[in-house]
Each structure stands twice: as structure tokens, then as C-alpha cells.
C-alpha positions as CSV (number, residue, x, y, z in Angstrom):
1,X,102.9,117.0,116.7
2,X,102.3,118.2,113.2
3,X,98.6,119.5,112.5
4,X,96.3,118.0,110.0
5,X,96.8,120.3,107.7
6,X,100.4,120.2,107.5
7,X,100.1,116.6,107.4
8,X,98.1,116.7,104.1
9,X,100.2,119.1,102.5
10,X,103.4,117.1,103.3
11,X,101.7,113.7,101.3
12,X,101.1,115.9,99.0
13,X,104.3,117.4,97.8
14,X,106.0,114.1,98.7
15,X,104.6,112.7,95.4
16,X,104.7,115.8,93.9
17,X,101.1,116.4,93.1
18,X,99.2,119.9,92.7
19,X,96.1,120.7,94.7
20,X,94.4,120.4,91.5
21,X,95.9,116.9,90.6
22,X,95.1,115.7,94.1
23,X,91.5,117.3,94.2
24,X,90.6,115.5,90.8
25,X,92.2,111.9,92.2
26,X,89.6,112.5,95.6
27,X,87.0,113.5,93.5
28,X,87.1,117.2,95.2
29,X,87.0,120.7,94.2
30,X,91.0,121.9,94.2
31,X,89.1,124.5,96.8
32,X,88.4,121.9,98.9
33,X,92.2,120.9,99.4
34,X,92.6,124.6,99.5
35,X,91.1,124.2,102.8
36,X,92.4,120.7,104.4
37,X,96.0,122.3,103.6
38,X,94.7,125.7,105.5
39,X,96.0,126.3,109.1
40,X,92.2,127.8,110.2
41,X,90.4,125.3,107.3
42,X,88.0,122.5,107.3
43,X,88.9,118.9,107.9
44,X,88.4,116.0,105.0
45,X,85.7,113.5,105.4
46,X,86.9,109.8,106.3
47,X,86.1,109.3,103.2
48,X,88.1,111.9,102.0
49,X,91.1,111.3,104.2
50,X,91.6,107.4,103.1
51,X,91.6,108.5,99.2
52,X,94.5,111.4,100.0
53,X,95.8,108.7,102.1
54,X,96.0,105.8,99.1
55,X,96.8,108.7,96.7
56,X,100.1,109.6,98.3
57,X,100.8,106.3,99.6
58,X,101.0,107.3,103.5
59,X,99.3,105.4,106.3
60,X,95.8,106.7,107.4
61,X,96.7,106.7,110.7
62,X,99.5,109.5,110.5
63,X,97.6,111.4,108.5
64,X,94.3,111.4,110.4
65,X,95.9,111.8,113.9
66,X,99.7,112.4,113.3
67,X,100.3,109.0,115.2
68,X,102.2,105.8,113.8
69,X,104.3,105.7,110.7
70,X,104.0,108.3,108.1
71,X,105.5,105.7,105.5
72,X,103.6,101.9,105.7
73,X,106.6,99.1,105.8
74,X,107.6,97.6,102.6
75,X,104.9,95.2,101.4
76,X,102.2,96.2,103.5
77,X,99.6,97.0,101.0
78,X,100.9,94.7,97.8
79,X,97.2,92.8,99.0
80,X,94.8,95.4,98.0
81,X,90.8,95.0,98.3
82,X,88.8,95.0,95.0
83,X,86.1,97.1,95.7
84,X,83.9,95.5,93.4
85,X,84.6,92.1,94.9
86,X,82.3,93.2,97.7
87,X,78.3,93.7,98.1
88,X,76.9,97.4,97.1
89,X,73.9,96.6,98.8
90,X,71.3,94.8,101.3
91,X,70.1,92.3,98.5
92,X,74.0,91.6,97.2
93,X,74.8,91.1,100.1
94,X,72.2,88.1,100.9
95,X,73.5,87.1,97.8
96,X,77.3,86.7,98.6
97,X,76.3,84.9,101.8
98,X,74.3,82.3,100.0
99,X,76.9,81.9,97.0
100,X,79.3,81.5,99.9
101,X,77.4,78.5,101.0
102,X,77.2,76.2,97.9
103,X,79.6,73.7,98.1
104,X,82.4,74.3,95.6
105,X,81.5,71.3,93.1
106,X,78.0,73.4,92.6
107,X,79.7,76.6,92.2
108,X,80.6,76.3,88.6
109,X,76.8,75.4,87.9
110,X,75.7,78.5,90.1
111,X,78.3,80.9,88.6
112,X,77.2,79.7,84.8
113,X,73.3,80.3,85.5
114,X,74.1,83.5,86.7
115,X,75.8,84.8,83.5
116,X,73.4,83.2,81.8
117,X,70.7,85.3,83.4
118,X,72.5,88.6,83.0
119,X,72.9,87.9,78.5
């Protein structure tokens, strides 16, 4: 089995992308992908690992333990979350459950007060 490192520099160069390239697209110092790509370096965040994973297009899995496919099968992600879609916080969160809630004839209603509260 391949190491981590290995395994991040291999995404890499499969797309062809520079440290520096991939750094900027994680939101990383190229330094810091100096080091994942480093035999004796540090190890990415989670957080770190999905981005390099969604940036080169290889599943999370390989890459964090080397298991599964490296490559996900045709069509797996063409349904992609919308980050923004989803509650940032405690309070949004209450929010989306009670929107959830109202029946869909009253959702219209709700959805216009709501932009009219935010003009």
C-alpha cells in the first residue's frame, strides 16, 4: 500500500497541477503541500484532505487510507451538495427545520416575507 504522501502527490500530477496551483485551490500555503507530498511530513486536515480530494477528482477514501477506488465510477458525483443550501449556524438551523415544516401552499407566502425582510 502506497503512503499518504505518495497518494497526494499522484492526484496531483494526475490533473497536472503545481503545489502552488493546488495549495491556492485548498486555501494552503504551497509549503503546506510541500509537506503532505513529504515522505517524513505532516498529514492534511480532514478538511484539507476532502478539498485535495474534490480538486483532483479522486475518492476520499483512497486518498485518506489508500483503500477503495482511486478513481469514483462514472457519475458518482454529477449530484453535488450546495454548500450554501445548508445552515451555517445554531439559529439557521432552527430556521430550516421550521421552513421545512410549512405546508408547501404557505411556502410561497413564507419565502416572499422573507425577502421582503432582508430589502
Amino acid at each position: 500500500m502506497t503512503s499518504m504522501s505518495l497518494r497526494i502527490r499522484r492526484a496531483r500530477t494526475a490533473v497536472s497541477l503545481s503545489q502552488k496551483e493546488l495549495a491556492d485551490r485548498v486555501g494552503v500555503h504551497r509549503s503546506a503541500v510541500t509537506q503532505w507530498e513529504h515522505a517524513v511530513g505532516t498529514n492534511p486536515s480532514v478538511d484539507h484532505l476532502a478539498r485535495i480530494a474534490c480538486e483532483t477528482g479522486v475518492c476520499f477514501e483512497w486518498l485518506a487510507t489508500g483503500r477503495g477506488q482511486r478513481q469514483p465510477e462514472s457519475g458518482a458525483f454529477d449530484t453535488a451538495a450546495i454548500m450554501h443550501d445548508y445552515a451555517h449556524d445554531e439559529l439557521e438551523s432552527r430556521i430550516l427545520e421550521g421552513v421545512r415544516r410549512v405546508p408547501a401552499r404557505k411556502r410561497e407566502a413564507l419565502a416572499y416575507m422573507i425577502e421582503l425582510l432582508v430589502k
